[in-house]
Backbone as numpy.savetxt, mean C-alpha at the origin, in Angstrom:
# Nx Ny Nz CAx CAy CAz Cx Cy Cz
-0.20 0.23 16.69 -1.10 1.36 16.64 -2.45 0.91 17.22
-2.91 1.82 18.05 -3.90 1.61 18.40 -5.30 1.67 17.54
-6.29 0.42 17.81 -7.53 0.40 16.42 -8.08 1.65 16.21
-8.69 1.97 16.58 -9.07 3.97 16.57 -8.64 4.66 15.93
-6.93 4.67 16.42 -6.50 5.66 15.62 -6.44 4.56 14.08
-5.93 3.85 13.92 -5.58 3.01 12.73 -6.81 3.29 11.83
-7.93 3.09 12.38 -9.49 3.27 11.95 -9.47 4.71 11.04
-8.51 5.66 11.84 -9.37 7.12 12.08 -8.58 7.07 10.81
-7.30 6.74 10.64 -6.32 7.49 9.85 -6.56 6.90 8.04
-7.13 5.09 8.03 -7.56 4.81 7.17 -8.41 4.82 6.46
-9.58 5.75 7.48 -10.76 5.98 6.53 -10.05 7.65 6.22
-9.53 8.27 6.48 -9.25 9.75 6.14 -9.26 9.81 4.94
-9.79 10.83 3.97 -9.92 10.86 2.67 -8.57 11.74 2.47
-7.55 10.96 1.48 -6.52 11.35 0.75 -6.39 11.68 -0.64
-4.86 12.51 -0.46 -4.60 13.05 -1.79 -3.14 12.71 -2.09
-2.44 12.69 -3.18 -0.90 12.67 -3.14 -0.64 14.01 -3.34
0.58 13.86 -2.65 1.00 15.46 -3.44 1.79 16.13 -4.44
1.39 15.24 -5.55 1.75 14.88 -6.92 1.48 14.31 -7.81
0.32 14.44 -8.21 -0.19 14.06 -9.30 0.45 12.85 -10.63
1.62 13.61 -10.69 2.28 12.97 -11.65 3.26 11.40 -10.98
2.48 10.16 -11.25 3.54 9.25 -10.60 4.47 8.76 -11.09
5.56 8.00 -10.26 6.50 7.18 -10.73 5.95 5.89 -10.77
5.94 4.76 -11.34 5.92 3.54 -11.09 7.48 3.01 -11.09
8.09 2.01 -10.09 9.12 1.88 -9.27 9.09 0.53 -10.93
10.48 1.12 -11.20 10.96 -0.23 -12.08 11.46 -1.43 -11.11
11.42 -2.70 -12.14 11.85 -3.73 -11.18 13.08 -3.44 -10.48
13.26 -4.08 -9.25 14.41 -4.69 -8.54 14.71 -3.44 -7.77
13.29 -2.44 -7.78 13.82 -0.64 -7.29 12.16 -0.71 -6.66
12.23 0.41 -6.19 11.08 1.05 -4.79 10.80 2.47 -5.14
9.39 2.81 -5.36 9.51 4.51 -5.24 8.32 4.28 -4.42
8.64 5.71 -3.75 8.29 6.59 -2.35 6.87 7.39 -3.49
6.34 7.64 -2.16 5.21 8.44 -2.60 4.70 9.08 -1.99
4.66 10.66 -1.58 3.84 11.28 -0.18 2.49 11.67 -1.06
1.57 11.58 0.52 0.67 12.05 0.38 0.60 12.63 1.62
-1.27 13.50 1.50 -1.37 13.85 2.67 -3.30 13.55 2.84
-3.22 14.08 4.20 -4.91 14.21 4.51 -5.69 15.49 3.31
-6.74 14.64 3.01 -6.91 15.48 1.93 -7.70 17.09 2.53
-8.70 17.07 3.42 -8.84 18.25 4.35 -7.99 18.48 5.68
-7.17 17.65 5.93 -6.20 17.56 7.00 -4.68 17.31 6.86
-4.21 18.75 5.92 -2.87 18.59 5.36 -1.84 17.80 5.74
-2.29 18.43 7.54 -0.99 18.29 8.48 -0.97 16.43 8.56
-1.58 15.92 8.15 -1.85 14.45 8.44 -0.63 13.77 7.19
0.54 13.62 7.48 1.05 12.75 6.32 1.54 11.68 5.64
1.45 11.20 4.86 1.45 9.61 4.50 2.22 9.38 3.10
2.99 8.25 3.71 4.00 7.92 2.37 3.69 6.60 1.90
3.48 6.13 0.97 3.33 4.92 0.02 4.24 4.68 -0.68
4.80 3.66 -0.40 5.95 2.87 -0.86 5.37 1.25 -1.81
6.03 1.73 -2.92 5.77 0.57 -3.90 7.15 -0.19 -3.97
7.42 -1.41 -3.72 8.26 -2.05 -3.62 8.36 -3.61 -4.71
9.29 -3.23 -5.60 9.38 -4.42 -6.30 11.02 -4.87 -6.31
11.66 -4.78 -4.90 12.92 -4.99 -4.86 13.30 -6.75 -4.89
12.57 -7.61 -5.58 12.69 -9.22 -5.15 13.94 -9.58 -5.44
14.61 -9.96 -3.99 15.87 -10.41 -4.07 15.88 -11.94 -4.74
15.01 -13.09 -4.54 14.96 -14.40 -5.07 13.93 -14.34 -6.30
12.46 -13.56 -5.52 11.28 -13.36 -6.68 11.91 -12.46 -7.54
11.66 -12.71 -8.78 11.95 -11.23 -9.95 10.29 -10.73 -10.11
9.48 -11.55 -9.50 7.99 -10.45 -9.36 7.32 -9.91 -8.39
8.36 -10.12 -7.62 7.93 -9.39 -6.03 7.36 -7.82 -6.30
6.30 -8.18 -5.94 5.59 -6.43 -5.31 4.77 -6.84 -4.53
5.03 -5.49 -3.44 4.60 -5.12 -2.38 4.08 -3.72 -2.36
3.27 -3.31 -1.43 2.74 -2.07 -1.10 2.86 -1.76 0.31
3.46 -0.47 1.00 3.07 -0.52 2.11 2.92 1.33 1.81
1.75 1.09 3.41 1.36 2.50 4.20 1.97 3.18 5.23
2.48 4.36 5.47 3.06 4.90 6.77 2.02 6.19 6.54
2.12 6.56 7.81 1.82 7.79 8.52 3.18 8.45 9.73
2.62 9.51 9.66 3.88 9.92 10.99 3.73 9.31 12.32
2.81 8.18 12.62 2.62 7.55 13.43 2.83 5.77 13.55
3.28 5.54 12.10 3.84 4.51 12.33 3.33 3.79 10.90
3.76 2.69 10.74 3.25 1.62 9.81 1.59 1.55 10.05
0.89 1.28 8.48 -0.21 1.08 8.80 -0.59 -0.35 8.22
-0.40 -0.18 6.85 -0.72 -1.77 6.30 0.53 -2.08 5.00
0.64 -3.12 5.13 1.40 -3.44 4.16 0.49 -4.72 3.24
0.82 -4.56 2.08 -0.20 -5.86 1.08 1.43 -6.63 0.48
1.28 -7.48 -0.07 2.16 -8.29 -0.85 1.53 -9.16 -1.47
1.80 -8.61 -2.95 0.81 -9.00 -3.80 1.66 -10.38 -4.64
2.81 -10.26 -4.29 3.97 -11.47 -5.24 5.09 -11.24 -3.96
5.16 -12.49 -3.53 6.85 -12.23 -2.58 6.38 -13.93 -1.62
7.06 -13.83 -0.58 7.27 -15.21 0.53 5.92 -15.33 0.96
5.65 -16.91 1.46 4.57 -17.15 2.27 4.70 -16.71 3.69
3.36 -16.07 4.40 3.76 -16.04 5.58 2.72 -16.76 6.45
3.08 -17.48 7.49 2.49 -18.39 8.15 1.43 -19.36 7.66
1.89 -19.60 6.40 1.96 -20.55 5.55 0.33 -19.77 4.89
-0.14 -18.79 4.62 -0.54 -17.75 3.58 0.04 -17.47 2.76
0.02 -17.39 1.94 0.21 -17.41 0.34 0.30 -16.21 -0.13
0.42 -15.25 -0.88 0.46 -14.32 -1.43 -0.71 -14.24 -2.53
-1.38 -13.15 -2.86 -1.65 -12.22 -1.77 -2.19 -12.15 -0.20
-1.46 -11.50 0.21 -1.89 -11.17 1.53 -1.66 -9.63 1.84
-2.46 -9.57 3.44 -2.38 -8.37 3.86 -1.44 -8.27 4.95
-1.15 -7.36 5.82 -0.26 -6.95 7.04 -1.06 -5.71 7.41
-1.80 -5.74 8.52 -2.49 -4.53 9.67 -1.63 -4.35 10.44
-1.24 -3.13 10.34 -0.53 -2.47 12.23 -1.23 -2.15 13.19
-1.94 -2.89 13.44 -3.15 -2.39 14.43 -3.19 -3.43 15.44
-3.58 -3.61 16.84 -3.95 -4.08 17.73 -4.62 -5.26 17.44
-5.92 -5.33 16.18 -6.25 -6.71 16.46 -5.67 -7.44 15.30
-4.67 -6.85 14.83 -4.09 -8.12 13.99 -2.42 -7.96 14.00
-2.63 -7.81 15.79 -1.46 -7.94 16.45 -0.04 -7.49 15.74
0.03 -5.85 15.23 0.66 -5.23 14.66 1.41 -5.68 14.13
0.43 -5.79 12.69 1.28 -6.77 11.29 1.34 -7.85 11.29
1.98 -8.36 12.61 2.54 -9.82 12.39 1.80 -10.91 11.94
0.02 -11.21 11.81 -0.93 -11.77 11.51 -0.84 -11.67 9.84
-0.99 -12.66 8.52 -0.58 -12.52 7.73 -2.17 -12.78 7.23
-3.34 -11.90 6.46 -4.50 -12.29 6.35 -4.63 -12.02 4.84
-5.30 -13.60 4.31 -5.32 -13.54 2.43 -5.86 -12.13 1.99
-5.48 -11.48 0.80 -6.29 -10.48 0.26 -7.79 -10.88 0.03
-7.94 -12.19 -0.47 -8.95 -12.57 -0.88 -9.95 -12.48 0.28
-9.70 -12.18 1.38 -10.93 -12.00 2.60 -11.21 -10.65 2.56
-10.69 -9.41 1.80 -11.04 -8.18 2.04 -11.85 -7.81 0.65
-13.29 -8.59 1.24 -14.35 -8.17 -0.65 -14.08 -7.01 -1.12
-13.90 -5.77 -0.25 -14.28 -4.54 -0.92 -12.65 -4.21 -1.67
-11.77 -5.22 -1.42 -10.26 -4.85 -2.25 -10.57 -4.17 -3.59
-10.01 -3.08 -4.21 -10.86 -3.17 -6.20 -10.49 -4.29 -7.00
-8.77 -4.78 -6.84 -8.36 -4.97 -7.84 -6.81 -5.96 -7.71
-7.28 -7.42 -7.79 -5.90 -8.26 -7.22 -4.87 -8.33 -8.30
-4.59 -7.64 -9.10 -4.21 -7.15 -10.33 -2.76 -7.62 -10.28
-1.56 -8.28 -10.55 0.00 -7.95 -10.57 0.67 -6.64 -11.07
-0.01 -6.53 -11.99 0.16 -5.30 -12.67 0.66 -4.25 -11.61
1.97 -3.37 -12.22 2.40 -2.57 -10.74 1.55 -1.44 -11.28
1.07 -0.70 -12.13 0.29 -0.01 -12.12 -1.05 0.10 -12.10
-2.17 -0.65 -12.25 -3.16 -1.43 -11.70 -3.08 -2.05 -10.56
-2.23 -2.41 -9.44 -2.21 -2.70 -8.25 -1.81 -1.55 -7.43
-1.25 -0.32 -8.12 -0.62 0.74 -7.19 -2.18 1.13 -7.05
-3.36 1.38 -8.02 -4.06 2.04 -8.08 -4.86 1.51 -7.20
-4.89 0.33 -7.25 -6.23 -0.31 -6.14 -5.70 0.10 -4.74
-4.47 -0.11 -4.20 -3.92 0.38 -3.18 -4.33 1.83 -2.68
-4.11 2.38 -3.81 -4.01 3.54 -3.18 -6.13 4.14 -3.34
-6.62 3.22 -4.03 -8.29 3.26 -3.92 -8.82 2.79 -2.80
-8.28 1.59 -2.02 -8.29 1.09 -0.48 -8.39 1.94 0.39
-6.72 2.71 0.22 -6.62 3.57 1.28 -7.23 4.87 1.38
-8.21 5.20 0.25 -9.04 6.43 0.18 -8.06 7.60 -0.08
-7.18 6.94 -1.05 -6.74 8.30 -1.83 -7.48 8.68 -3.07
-7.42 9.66 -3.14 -8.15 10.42 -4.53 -6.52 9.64 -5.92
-7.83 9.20 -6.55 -7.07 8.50 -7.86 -7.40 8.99 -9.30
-8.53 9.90 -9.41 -8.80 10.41 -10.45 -7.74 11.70 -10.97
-7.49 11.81 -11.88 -6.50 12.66 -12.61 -4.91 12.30 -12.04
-4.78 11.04 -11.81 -3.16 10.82 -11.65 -2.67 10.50 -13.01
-1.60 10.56 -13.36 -1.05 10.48 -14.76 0.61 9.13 -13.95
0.39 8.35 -14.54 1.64 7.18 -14.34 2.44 7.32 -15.47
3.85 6.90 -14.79 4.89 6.66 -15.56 6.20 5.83 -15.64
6.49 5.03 -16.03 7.45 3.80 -15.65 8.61 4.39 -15.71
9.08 3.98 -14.46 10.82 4.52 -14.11 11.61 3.20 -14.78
12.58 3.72 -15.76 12.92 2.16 -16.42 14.58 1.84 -15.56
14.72 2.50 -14.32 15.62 2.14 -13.66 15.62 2.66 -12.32
């Protein structure tokens, strides 16, 4: 993705379109749409991923738009290019779409390096400038 758009789409102020969440029980993934919060047509799915095939504390977060991958975090899972977890993943041009593996700990304004899948969904989704006030969570126990 080109930086611009990547820029344009991550500062966009969001909403889900559902209030009420799932939190993804272990060894399972839940989906999450949202959209542009004055720009409906803009839409975005958040995927919480705690499927760890070796880790049993693997979580991950990633971002899509209808334009492609945007960021993915991994907050518990594999080292990549010998980065450690946490880390980030940009789909963007200068961090050579994703493949660049950059510590969380370099992004000050992160809220919250939390494990917690519900305290880490939230910072995620506070990053990406979704509206987080009045969500109500709920643990999927399978």
């Amino acid at each position: 993705m080109k930086d611009k758009e990547y820029q344009q789409l991550h500062d966009l102020p969001k909403e889900l379109d559902d209030y009420n969440v799932n939190i993804a029980a272990q060894f399972t993934q839940s989906k999450i749409q949202g959209h542009g919060k004055f720009t409906a047509n803009e839409k975005f799915i958040v995927i919480q991923n705690r499927k760890g095939h070796h880790r049993k504390d693997n979580l991950t977060y990633v971002l899509r738009s209808k334009k492609g991958l945007m960021i993915r975090i991994d907050i518990n899972g594999k080292t990549h290019e010998h980065i450690p977890t946490p880390h980030v993943h940009i789909f963007d041009e200068t961090h050579n779409n994703g493949i660049d593996a950059i510590p969380l700990s370099v992004f000050k304004n992160y809220p919250d390096l939390s494990d917690d899948a519900t305290r880490s969904l939230i910072a995620f989704l506070d990053y990406n400038n979704f509206e987080t006030q009045g969500l109500t969570f709920s643990q999927n126990l399978v």
